[in-house]
C-alpha positions as CSV (number, residue, x, y, z in Angstrom):
1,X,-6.7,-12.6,56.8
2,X,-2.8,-12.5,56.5
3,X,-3.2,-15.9,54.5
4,X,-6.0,-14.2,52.1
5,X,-3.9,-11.7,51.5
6,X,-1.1,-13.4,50.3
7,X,-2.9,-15.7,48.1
8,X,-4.7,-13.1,46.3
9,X,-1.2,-11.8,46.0
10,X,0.1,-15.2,44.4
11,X,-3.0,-15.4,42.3
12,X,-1.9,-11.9,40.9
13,X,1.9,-13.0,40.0
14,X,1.0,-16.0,38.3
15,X,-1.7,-13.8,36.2
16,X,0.6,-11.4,35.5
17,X,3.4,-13.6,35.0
18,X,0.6,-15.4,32.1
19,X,-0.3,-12.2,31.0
20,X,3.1,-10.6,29.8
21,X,4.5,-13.2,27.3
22,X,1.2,-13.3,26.0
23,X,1.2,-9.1,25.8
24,X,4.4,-9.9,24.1
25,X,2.7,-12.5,21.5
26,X,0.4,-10.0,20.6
27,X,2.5,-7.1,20.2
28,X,4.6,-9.3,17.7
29,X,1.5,-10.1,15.5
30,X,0.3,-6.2,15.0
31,X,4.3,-5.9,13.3
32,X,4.0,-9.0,11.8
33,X,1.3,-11.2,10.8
34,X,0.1,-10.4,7.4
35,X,-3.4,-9.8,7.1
36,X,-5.0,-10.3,3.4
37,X,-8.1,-8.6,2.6
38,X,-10.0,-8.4,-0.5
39,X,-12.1,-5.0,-1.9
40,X,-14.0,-4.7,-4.7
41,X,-14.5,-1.6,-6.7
42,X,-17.0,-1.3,-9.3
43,X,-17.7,1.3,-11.9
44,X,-19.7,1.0,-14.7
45,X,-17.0,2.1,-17.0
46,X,-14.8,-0.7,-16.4
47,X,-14.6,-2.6,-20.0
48,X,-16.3,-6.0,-19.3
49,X,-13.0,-7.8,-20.4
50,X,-11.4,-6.5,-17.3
51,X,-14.5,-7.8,-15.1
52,X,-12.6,-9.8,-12.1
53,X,-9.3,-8.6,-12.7
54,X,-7.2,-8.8,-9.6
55,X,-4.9,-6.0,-8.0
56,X,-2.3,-6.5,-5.0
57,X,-1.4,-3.6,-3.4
58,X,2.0,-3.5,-1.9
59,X,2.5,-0.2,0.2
60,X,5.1,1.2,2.5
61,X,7.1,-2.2,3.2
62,X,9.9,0.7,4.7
63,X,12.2,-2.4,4.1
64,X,10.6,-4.6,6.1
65,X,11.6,-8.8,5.4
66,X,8.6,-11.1,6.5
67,X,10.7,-14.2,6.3
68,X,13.9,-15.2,4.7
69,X,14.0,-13.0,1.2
70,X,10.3,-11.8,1.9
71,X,9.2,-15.7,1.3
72,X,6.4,-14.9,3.7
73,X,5.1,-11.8,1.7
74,X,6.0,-13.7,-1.8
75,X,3.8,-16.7,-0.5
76,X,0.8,-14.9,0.5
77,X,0.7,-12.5,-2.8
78,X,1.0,-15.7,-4.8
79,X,-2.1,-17.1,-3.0
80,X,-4.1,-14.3,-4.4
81,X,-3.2,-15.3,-8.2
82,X,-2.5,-11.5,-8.5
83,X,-3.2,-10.2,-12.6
84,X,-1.4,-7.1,-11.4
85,X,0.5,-6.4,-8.5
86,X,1.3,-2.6,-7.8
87,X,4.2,-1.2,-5.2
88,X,2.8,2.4,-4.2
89,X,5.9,3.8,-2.8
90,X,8.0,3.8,0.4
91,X,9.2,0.5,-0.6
92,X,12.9,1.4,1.5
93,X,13.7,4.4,3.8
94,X,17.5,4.1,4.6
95,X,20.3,3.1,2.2
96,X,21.4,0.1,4.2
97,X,17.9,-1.7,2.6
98,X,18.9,-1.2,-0.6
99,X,19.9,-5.3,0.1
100,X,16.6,-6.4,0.4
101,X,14.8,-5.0,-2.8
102,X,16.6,-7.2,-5.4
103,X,14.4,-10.9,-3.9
104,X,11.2,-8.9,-3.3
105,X,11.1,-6.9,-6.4
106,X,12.3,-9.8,-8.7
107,X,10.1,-12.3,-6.4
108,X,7.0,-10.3,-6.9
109,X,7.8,-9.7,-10.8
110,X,8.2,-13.2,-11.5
111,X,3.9,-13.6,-9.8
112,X,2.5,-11.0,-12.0
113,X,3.7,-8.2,-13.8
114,X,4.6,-5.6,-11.3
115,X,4.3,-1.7,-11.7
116,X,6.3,0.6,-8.9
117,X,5.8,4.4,-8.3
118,X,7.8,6.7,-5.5
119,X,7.0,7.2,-2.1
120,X,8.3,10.4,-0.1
121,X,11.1,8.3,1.9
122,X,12.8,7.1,-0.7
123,X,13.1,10.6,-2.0
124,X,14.6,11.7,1.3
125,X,17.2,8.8,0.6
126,X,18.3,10.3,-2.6
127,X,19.2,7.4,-4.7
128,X,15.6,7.0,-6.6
129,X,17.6,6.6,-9.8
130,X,19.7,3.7,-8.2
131,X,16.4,1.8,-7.0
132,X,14.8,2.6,-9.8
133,X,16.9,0.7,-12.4
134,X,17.8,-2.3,-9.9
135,X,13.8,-2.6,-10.1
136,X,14.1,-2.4,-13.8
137,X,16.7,-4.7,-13.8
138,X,14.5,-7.2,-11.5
139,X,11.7,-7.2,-13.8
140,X,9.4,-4.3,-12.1
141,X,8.2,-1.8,-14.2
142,X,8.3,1.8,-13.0
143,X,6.2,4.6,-13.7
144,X,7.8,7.5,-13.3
145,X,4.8,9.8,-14.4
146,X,4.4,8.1,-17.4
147,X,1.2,5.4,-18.1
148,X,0.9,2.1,-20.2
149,X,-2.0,0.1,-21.5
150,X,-2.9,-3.3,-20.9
151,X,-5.1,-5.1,-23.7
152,X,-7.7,-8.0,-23.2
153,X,-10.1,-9.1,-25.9
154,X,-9.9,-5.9,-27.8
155,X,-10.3,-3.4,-24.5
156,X,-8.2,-1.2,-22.5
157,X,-7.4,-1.3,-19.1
158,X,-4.5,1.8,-18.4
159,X,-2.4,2.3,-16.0
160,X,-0.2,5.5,-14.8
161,X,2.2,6.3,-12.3
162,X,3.1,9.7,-10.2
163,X,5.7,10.0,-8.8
164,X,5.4,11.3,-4.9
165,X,5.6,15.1,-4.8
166,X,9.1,14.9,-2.4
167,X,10.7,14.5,-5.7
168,X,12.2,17.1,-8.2
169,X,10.3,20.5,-8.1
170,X,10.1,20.7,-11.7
171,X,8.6,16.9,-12.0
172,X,5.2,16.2,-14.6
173,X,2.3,17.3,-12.6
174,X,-0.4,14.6,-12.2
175,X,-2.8,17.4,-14.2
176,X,0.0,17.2,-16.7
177,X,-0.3,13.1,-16.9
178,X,-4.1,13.3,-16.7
179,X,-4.4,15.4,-19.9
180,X,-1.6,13.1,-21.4
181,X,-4.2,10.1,-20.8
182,X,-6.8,11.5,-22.2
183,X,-5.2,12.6,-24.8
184,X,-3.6,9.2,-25.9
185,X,-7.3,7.3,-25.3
186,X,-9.9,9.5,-25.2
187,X,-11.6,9.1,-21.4
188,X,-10.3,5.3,-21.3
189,X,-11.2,3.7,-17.8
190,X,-7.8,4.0,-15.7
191,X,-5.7,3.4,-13.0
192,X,-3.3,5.8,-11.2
193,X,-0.9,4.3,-8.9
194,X,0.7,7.1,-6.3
195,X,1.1,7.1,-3.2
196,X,-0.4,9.8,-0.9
197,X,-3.7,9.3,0.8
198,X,-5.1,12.2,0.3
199,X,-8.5,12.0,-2.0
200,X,-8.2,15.7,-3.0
201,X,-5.8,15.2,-4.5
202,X,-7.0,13.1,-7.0
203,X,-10.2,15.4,-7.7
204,X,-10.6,16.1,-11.4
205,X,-12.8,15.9,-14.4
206,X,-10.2,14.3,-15.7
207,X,-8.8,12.1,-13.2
208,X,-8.5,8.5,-12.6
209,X,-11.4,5.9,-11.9
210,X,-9.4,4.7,-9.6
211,X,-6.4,5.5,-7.2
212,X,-4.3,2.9,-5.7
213,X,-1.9,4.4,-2.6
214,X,-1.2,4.4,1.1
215,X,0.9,6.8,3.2
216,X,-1.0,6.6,6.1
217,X,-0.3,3.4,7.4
218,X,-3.7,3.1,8.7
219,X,-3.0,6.1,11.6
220,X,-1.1,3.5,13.6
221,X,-2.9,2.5,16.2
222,X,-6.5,1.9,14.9
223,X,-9.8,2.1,17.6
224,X,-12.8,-0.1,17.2
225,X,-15.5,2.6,15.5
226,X,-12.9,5.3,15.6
227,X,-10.1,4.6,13.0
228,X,-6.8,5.7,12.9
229,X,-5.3,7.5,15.9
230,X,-2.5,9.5,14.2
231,X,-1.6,10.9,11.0
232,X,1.1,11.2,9.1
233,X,1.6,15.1,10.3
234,X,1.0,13.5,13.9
235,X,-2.3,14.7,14.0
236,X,-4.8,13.2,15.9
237,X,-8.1,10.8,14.6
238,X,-7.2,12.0,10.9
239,X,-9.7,11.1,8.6
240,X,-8.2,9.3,5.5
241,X,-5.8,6.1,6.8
242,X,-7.6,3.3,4.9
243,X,-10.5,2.0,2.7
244,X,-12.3,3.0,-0.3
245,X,-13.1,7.2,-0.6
246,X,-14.6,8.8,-3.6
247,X,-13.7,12.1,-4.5
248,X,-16.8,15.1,-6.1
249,X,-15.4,13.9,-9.8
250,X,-16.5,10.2,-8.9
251,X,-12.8,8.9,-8.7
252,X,-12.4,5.8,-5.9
253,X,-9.4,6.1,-3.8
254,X,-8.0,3.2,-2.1
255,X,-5.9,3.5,0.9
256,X,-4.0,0.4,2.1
257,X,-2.8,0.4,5.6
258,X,0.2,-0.8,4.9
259,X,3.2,-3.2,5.6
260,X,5.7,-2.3,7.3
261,X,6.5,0.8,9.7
262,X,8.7,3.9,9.7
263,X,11.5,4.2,12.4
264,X,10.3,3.1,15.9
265,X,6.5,3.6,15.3
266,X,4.7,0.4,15.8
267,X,1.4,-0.3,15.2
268,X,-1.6,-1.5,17.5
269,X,-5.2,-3.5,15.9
270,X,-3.7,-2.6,12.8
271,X,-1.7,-5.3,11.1
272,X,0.2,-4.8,8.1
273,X,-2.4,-5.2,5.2
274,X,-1.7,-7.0,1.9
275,X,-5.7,-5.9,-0.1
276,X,-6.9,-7.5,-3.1
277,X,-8.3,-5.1,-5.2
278,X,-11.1,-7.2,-7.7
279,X,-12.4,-4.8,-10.5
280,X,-15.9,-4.8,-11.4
281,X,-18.3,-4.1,-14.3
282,X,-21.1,-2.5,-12.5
């Protein structure tokens, strides 16, 4: 019996001794190993010259490198042959990552042309105007509630940018851009790049088609059939942490997951998300 015994109790060392490195191996992919995925989103409004274009969504990297100079992240957006890549805010979070913006904003700019709006960290950094022109200066354009129009065989395709509402109290208002869109093209098909996840927000007769953000980093720690587990309050199981939502006024609202994390959170069955966005001509 005493023999039994301590087998069963060698048996149980050597599994757990198996067990933790490989605990550990897994922990470092959920922080680590990019996971593309690719959505479409179609609408009948979309001009058929735009049919197929491609989107990256780069959200909440919180200054996170995958690889010397982000040559990870670079690598796997160039394998999606990107027509647009757009950065949908909390790109840093502390001043000290100011160093790392210069190769990833200049390396995604020289894959696609590359449109940047604010998140709410880099608010709370208070140097937005600093990062804002070194992303200039690296080729990205920013949208700082403001739009642009991009042209393919005689259609229009626009974009806009908000910025995140943890800037200036007296900012543009994204009713204020909306009317300033329709104004300029008369109900053109568009895109608005901001960055929280909330699809109310985003609910007007005049809004976008579509809504490219994040925020919510997927709530975390995702369960199978559940979802996210937190929310960006720290609220439990909330409701919007990723995928496609549409809003009454027909706008679709995608939600990445994210890349990177804030602080000391980690994430668990919830890798840091690099979508493809395809448009399509319903």
């Amino acid at each position: 019996m005493t023999k039994n015994r301590s087998l069963f109790r060698c048996i149980g060392l050597w599994i757990t001794l198996a067990a933790v490195p490989l605990l550990i191996l897994f922990f470092w992919t959920q922080q680590n190993l990019i996971q593309t995925e690719t959505v479409e989103i179609r609408s009948e409004r979309l001009p058929a010259a735009f049919d197929g274009f491609r989107i990256v969504v780069i959200s909440d990297l919180h200054g996170k490198v995958f690889g010397e100079n982000n040559s990870v992240l670079l690598k796997k957006v160039a394998n999606l042959k990107p027509d647009m890549i757009a950065i949908t805010g909390d790109l840093i979070e502390a001043g000290e990552q100011f160093a790392m913006v210069p190769a990833v904003a200049s390396g995604l700019a020289g894959i696609a042309p590359t449109y940047y709006v604010t998140g709410n960290h880099e608010w709370n950094v208070r140097r937005v105007t600093e990062l804002k022109k070194i992303l200039t200066q690296c080729g990205v354009t920013v949208l700082t509630n403001e739009f642009i129009s991009l042209e393919r065989n005689g259609q229009t395709l626009v974009v806009a940018g908000i910025d995140d509402p943890n800037g200036p109290a007296d900012q543009k208002t994204l009713g204020e851009l909306e009317n300033e869109v329709e104004t300029a093209f008369k109900d053109p098909f568009w895109v608005l790049l901001a960055h929280r996840n909330d699809p109310s927000r985003y609910d007007s007769e005049n809004g976008a088609d579509l809504v490219l953000c994040g925020h919510a980093h997927g709530g975390l720690i995702r369960l199978p059939l559940i979802g996210g587990l937190i929310g960006t309050d720290r609220q439990l199981f909330p409701k919007y942490t990723s995928g496609v939502w549409e809003t009454q006024w027909g706008t679709q609202v995608f939600i990445s997951r994210g890349l990177g994390n804030v602080g000391r959170t980690f994430r668990l069955f919830n890798r840091p998300q690099l979508p493809l966005v395809i448009l399509r001509a319903a």
